[in-house]
C-alpha positions in Angstrom: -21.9 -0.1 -15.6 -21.4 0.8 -19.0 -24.6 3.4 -18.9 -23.2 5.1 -15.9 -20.2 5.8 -17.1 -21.8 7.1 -20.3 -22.8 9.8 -18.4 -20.7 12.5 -19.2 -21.9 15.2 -16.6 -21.8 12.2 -13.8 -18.6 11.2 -14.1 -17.1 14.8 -14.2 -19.4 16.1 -11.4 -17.9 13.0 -9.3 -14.4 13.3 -10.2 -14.5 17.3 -9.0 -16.1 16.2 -6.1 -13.7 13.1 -5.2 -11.4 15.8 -6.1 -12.4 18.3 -3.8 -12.7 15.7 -0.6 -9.1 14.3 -1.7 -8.3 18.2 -0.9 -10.0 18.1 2.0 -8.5 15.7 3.7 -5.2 16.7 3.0 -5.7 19.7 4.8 -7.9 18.2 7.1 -4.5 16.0 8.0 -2.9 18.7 8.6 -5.3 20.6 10.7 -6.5 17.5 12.7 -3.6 15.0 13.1 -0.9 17.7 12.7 1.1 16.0 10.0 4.0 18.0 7.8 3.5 18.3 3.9 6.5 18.0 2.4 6.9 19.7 -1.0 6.0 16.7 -3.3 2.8 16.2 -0.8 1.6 20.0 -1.9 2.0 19.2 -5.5 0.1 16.4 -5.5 -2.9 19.1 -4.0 -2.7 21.1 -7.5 -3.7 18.4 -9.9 -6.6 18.0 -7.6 -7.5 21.4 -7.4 -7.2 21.7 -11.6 -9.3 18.5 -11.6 -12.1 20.2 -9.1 -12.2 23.8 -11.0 -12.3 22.3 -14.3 -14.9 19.9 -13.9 -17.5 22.5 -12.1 -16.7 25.6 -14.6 -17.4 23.0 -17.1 -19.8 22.0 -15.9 -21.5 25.2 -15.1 -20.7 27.3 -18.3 -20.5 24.3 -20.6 -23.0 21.6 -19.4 -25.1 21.4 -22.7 -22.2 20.8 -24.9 -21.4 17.3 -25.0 -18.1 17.8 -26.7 -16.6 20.1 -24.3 -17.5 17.4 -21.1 -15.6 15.3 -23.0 -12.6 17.4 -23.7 -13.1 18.2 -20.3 -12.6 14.2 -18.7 -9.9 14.3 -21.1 -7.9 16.9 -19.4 -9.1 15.3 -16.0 -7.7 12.1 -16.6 -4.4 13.6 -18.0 -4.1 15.8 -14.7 -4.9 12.8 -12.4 -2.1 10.5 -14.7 0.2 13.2 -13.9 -0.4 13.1 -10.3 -0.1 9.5 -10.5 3.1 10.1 -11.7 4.2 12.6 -8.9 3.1 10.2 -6.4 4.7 7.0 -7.6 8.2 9.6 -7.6 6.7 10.4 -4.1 6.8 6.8 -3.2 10.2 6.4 -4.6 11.7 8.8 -2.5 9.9 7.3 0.8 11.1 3.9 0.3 15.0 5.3 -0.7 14.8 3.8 -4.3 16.5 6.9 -5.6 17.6 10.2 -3.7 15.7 13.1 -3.1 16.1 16.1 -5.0 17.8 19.9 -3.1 14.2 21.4 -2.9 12.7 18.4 -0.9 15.1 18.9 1.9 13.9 21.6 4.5 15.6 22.5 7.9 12.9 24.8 8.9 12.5 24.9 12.5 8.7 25.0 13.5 7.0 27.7 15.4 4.9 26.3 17.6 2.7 29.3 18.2 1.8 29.2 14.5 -1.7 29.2 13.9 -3.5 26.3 11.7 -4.0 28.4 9.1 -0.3 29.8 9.3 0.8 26.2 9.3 -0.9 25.6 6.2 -0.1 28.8 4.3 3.4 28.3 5.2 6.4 26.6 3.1 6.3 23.1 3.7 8.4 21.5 6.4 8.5 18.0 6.3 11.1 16.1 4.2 9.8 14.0 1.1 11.6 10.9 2.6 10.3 10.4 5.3 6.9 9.2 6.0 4.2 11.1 8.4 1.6 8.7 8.1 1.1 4.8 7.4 -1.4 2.4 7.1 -1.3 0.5 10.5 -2.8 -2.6 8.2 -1.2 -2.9 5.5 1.6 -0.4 5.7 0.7 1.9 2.7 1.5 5.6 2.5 -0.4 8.6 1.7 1.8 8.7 -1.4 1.4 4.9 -2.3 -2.6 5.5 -2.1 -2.6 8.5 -4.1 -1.0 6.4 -6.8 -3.7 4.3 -7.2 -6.5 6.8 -6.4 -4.8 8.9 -9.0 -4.4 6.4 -11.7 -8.3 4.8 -10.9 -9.8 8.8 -11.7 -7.4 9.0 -14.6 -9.1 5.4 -15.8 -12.6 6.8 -15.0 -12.6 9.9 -17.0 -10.4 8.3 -19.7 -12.9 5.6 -20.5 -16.3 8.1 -19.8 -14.8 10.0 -22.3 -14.4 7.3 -24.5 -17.8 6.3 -24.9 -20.5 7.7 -26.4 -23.1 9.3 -24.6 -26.6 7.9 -23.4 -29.3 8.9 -25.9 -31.6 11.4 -24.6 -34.7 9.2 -25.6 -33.0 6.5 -23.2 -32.4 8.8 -20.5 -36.2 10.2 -20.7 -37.5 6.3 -20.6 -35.2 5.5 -17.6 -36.6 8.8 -15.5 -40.5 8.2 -15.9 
């Protein structure tokens, strides 16, 4: 476990990707199952979307330098803690522990001959206490998952960056 999460590269390839599907099916959500983003549920797209283009410019300008793949989980995991953060406020809002703020509340009246793509590039119409979509098992929102998804890539990248990298001998011996 340790030697895989040496690997600098790996772990900042997966957390663009992981980032990139998170992004994916939050439009997809909207595209497929119709659901409202309300304004917290579009920023908690950015930090993903930071998280995906830093990781691949990195990694496709920078991949030989050790130093800046580690800056660059760095800056990952401190994006994803933040998002963390947005979604645990999130969560607070859906289950009425404190009140939502004047931007979260929309009275915007749907069109329904918008087109998907018009729904998406619009402003957001669903309010931030109420929730679209809930686990039918164990009850969890989008918002409560996101917490722990969030927190798990901030952990990920915080610790791959922590350690020091596999040897290249090592690396060599474990190809052949």
């Amino acid at each position: 476990m340790i030697s895989i999460l040496s690997r600098h590269k790996l772990i900042l390839g997966f957390a663009g990707l992981i980032s990139a599907l998170a992004l994916a099916a939050a439009f997809g959500s909207e595209i497929f199952l119709g659901l409202e983003p309300c304004i917290l549920c579009v920023y908690q797209r950015y930090p993903f979307a930071i998280v995906m283009f830093v990781s691949f410019v990195i990694l496709a300008v920078f991949r030989k330098s050790d130093k800046v793949i580690r800056i660059g989980l760095v800056l990952c995991a401190i994006v994803m803690l933040v998002n963390s953060g947005i979604a645990s406020y999130h969560t607070g809002i859906e289950q009425h522990w404190w009140e939502m703020t004047e931007s979260c509340d929309f009275n915007i009246s749907k069109d329904e001959n918008e087109t998907w793509l018009e729904n998406i590039m619009s402003r957001p119409m669903g309010r931030c206490d109420e929730i679209p979509w809930q686990d039918p098992f164990i009850g969890l929102s989008m918002a409560n998952y996101n917490i722990g998804f969030c927190f798990g890539l901030f952990l990920l990248c915080l610790i791959s960056a922590a350690l020091k990298p596999r040897p290249q001998s090592e690396t060599k011996q474990t190809s052949e």
